[in-house]
C-alpha positions as CSV (number, residue, x, y, z in Angstrom):
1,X,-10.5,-10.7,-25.0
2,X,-13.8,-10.6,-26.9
3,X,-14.4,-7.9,-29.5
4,X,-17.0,-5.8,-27.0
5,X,-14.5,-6.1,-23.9
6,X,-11.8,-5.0,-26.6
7,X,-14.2,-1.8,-28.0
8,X,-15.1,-0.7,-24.4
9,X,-11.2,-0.7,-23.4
10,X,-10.7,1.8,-26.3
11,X,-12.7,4.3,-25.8
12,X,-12.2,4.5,-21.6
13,X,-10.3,7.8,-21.7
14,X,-8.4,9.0,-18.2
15,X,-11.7,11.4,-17.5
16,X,-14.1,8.4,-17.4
17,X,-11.6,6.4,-15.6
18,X,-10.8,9.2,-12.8
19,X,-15.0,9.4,-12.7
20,X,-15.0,5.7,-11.7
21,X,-12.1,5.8,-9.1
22,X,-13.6,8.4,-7.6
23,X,-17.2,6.7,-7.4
24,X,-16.2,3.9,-6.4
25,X,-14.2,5.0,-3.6
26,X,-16.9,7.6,-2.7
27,X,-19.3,4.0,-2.3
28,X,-16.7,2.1,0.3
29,X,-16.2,5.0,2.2
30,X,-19.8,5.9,2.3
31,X,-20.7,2.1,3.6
32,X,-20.8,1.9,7.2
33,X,-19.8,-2.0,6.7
34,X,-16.5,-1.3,5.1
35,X,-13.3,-0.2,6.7
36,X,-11.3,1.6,3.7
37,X,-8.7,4.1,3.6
38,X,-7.8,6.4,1.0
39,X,-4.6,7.3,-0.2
40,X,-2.5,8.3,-2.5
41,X,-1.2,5.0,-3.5
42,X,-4.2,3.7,-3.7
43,X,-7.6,1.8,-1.2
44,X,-6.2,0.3,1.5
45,X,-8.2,-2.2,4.6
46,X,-6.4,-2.8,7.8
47,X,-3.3,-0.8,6.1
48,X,-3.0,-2.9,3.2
49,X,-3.1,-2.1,-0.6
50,X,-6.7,-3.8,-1.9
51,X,-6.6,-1.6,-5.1
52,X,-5.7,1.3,-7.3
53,X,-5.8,3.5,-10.1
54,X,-3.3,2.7,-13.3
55,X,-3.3,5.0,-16.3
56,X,-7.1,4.2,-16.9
57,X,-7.1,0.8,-15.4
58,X,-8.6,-0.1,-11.9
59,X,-6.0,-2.7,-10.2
60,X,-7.1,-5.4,-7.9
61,X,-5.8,-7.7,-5.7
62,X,-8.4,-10.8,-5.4
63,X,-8.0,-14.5,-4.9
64,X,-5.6,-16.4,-6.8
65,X,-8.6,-18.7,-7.9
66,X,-10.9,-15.7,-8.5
67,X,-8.0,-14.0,-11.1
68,X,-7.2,-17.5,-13.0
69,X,-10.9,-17.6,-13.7
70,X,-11.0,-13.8,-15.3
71,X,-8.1,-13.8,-16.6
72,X,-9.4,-17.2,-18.7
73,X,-12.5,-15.5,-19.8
74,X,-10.9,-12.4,-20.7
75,X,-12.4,-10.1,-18.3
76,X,-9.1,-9.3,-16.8
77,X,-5.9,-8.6,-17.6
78,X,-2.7,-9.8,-15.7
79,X,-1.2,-7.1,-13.5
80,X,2.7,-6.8,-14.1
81,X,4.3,-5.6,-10.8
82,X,8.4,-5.0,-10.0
83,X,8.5,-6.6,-14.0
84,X,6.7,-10.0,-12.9
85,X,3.2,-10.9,-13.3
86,X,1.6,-11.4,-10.1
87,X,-1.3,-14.6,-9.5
88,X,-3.7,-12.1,-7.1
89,X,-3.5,-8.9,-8.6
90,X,-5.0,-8.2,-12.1
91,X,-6.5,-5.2,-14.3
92,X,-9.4,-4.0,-14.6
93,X,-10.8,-2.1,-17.8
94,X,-14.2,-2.6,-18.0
95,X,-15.6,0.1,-15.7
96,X,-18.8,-1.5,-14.7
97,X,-16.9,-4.1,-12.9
98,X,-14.6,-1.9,-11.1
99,X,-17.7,-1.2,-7.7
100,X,-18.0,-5.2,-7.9
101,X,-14.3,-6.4,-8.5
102,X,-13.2,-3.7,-5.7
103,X,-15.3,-4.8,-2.9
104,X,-14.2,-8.8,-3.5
105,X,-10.7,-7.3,-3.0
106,X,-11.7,-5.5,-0.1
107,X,-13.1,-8.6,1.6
108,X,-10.1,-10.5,0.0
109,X,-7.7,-8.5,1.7
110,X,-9.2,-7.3,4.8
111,X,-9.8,-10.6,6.3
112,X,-7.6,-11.5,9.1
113,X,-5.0,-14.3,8.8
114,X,-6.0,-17.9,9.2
115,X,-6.1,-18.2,13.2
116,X,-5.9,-14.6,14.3
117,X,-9.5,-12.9,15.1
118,X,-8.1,-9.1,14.7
């Protein structure tokens, strides 16, 4: 993780990060073009979990592809869920990336299965 990414991670406090969740989830419902749903656990498209809130730490699930990259230029950390690292879902702590990194896991996970239009 570079020094900045490292800094910025340190001073994120659970106010700013509770400012964030809340913005950001305020901007998918607000768009007419995205089907979200929120919950107590978390974002969720067609009923599914896209993303969530952890200590101060957004939580994403994107492509498998998409997380190997970040995770190999530190922009991401690996998600640990049920005590195994998962390849899809990953961490979040740089806020500014939480709006952009939560709508690729919205499209992620809301599109249909491979042969199935709804």
């Amino acid at each position: 993780m570079s020094e900045s990414r490292a800094r910025a991670r340190a001073i994120v406090n659970d106010d700013d990060s509770q400012r964030m969740y809340r913005r950001v989830t305020r901007e998918l419902l607000a768009d007419e073009d995205v089907d979200v749903d929120f919950t107590p656990d978390g974002l969720l498209v067609r009923g599914r979990l896209f993303a969530f809130l952890d200590g101060t730490e957004l939580v994403v699930q994107v492509q498998a592809t998409r997380a190997s990259d970040l995770l190999s230029r530190g922009v991401v950390c690996s998600f640990n869920g049920g005590g195994r690292t998962s390849r899809n879902w990953v961490r979040v702590s740089d806020l500014q990336l939480w709006s952009e990194l939560a709508r690729e896991a919205h499209e992620h996970v809301g599109k249909p299965p491979v042969g199935r239009q709804s």
